[in-house]
MDTraj code that builds the backbone (N, CA, C; nanometers):
import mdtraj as md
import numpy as np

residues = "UNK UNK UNK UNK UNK UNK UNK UNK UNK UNK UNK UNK UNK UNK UNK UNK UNK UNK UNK UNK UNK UNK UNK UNK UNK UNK UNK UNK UNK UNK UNK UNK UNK UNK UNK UNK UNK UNK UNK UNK UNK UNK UNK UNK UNK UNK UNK UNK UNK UNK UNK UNK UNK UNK UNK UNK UNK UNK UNK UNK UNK UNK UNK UNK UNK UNK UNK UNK UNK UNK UNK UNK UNK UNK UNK".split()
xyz = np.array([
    [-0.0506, -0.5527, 1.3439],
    [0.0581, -0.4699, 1.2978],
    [0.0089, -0.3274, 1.2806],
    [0.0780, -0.2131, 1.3285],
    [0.0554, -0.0561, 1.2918],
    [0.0952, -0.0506, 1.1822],
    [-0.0051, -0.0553, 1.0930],
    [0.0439, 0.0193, 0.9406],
    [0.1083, 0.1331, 0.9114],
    [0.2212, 0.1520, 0.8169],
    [0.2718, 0.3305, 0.7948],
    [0.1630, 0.3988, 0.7160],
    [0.1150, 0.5227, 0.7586],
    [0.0520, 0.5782, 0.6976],
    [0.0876, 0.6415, 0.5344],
    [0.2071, 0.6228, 0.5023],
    [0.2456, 0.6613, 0.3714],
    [0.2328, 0.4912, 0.3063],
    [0.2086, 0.4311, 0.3582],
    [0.1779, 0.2913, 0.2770],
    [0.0260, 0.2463, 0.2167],
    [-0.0708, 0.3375, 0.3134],
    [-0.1883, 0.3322, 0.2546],
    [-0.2250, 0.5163, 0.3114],
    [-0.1780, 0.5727, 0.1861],
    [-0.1545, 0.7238, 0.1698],
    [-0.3286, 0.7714, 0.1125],
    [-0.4009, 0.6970, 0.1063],
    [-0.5233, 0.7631, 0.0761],
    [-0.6821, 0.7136, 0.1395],
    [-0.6236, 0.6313, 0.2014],
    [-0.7766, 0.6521, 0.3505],
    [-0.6793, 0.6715, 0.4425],
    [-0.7723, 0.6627, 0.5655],
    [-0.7035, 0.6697, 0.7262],
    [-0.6792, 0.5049, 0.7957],
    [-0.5728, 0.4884, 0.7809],
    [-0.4909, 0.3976, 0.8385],
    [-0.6060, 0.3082, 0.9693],
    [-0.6421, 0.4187, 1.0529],
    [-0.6973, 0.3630, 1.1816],
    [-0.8519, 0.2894, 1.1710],
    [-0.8812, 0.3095, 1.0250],
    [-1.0205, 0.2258, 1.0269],
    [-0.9765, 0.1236, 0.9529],
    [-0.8459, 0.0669, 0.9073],
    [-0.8224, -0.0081, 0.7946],
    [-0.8566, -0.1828, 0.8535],
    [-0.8790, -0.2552, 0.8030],
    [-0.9035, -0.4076, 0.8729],
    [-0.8524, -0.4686, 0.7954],
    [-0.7326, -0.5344, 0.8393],
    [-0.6289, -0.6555, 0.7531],
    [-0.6760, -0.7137, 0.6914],
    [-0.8010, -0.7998, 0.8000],
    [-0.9067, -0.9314, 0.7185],
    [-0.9919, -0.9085, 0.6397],
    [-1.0710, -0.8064, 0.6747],
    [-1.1844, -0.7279, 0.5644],
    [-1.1291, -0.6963, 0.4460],
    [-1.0517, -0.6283, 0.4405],
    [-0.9693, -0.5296, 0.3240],
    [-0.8431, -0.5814, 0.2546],
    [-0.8270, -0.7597, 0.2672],
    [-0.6968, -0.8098, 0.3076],
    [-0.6691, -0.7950, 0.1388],
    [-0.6966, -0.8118, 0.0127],
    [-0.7027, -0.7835, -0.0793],
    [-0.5863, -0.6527, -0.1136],
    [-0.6687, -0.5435, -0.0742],
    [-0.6406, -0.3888, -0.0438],
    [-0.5182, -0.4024, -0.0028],
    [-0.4749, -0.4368, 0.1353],
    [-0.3637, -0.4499, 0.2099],
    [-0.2540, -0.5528, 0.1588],
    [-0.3040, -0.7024, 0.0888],
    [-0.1111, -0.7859, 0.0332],
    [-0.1327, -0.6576, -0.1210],
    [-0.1765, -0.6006, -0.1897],
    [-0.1448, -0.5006, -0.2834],
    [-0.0580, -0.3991, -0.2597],
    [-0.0759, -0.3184, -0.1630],
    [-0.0301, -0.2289, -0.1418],
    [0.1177, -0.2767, -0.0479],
    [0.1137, -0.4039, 0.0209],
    [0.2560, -0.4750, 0.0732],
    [0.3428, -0.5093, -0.0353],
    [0.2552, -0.5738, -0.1320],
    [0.3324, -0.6084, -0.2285],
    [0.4272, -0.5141, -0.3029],
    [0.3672, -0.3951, -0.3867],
    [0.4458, -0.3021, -0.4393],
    [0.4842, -0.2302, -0.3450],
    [0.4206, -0.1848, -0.2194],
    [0.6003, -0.0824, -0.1601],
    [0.5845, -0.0692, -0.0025],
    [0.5579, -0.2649, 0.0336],
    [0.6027, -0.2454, 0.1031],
    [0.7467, -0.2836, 0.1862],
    [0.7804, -0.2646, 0.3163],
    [0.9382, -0.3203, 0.3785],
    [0.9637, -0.4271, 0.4029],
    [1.0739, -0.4663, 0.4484],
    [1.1007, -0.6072, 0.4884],
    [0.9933, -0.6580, 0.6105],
    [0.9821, -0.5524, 0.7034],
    [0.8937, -0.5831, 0.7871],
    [0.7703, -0.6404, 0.7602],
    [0.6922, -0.5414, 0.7107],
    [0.5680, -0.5421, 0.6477],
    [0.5214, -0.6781, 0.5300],
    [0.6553, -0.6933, 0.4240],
    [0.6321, -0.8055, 0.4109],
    [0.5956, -0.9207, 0.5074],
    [0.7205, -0.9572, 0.5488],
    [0.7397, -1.0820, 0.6443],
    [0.5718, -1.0694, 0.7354],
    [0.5058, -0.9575, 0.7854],
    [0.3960, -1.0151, 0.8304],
    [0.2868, -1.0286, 0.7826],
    [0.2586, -0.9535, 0.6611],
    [0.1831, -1.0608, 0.5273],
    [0.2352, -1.1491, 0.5080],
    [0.3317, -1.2365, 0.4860],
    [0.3815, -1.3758, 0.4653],
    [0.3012, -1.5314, 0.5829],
    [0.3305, -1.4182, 0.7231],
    [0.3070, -1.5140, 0.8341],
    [0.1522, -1.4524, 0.7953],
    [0.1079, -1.3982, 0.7888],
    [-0.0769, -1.3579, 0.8488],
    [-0.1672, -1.4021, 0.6917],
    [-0.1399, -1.4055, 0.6371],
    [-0.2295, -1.4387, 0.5132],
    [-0.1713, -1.5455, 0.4158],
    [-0.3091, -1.6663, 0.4327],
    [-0.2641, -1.7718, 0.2816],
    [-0.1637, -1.7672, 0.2136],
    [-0.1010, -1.8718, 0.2149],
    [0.0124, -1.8214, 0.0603],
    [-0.0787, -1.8387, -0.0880],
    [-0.1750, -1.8828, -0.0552],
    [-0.2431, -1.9415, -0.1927],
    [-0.3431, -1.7937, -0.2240],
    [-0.4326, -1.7258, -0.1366],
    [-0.4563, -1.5896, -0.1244],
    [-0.3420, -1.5398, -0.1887],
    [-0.2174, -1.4809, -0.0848],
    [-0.1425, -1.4052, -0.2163],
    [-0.0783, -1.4134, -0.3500],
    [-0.1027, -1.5753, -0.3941],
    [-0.0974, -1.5994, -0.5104],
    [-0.1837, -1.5418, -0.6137],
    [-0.2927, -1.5814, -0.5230],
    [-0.4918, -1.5160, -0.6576],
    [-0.4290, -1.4071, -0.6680],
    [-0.3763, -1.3268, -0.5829],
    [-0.3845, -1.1888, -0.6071],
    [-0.3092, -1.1236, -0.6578],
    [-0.1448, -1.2053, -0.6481],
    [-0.0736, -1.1875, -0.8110],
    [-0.1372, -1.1776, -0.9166],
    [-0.1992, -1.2623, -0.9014],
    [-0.2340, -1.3427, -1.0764],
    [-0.3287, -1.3096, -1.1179],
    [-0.4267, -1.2018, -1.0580],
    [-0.5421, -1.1491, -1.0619],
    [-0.5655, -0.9919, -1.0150],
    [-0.4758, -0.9214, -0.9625],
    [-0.5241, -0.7896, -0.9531],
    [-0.4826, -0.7136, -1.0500],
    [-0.5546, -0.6077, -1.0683],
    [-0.5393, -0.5047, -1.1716],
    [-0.4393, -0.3926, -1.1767],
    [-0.4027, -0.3490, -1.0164],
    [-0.3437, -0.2602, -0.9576],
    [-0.1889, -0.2986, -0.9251],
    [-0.1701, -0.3882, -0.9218],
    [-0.0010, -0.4183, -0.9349],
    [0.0858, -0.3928, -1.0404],
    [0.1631, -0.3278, -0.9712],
    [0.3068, -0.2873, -1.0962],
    [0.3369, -0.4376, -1.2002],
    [0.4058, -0.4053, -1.2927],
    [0.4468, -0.5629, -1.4048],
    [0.5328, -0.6012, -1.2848],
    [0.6642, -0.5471, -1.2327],
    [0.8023, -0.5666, -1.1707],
    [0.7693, -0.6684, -1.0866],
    [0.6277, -0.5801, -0.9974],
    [0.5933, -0.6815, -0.8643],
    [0.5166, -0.7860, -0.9065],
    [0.4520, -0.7787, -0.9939],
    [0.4289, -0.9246, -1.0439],
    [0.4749, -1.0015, -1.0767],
    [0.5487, -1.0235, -1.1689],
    [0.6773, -1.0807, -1.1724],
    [0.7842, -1.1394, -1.0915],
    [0.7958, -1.0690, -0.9994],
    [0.8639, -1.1320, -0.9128],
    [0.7684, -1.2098, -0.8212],
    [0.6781, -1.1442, -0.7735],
    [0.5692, -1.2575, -0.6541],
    [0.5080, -1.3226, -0.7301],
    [0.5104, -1.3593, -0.8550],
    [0.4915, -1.4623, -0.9183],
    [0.5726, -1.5851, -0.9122],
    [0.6619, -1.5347, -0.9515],
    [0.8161, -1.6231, -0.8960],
    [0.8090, -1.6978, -0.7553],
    [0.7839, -1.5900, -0.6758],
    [0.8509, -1.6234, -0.5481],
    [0.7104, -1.6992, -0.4478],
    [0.6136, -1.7183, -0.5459],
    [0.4694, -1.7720, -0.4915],
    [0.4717, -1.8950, -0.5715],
    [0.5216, -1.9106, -0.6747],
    [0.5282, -2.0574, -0.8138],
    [0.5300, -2.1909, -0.6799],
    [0.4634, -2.2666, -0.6396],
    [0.4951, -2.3761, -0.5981],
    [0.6172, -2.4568, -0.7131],
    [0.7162, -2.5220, -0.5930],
    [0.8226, -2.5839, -0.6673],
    [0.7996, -2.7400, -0.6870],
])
top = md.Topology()
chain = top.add_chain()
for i, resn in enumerate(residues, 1):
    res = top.add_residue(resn, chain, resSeq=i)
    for name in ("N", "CA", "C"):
        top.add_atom(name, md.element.get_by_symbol(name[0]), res)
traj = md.Trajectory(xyz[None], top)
């Protein structure tokens, strides 16, 4: 996927690595990113990965936690 450069507004986009940095990258999807951008963090990374990282990063808004908490809760 071509990342928007206003989505990761403070390195350069073109050295960024999904898998390396994947941490870095469902964070910054999570709080702002699009429908697009979601949906291919959804298909490309663990659902259980973007769970830890609800439930464990420092850098997420309350709002977005909250909700991808929700929307990650196994039913």
């Amino acid at each position: 996927m071509k990342f928007r450069p206003s989505l990761f507004w403070d390195i350069d986009v073109s050295t960024l690595d999904p898998d390396k940095n994947s941490e870095y990258v469902i964070e910054r999807i999570l709080d702002f990113g699009r429908d697009d951008e979601v949906r291919w963090m959804w298909e490309h990374y663990n659902h259980m990965l973007i769970r830890k990282i609800t439930q464990t990063s420092r850098v997420l808004h309350p709002q977005t936690r909250a909700l991808w908490t929700l929307l990650t809760t196994p039913q």
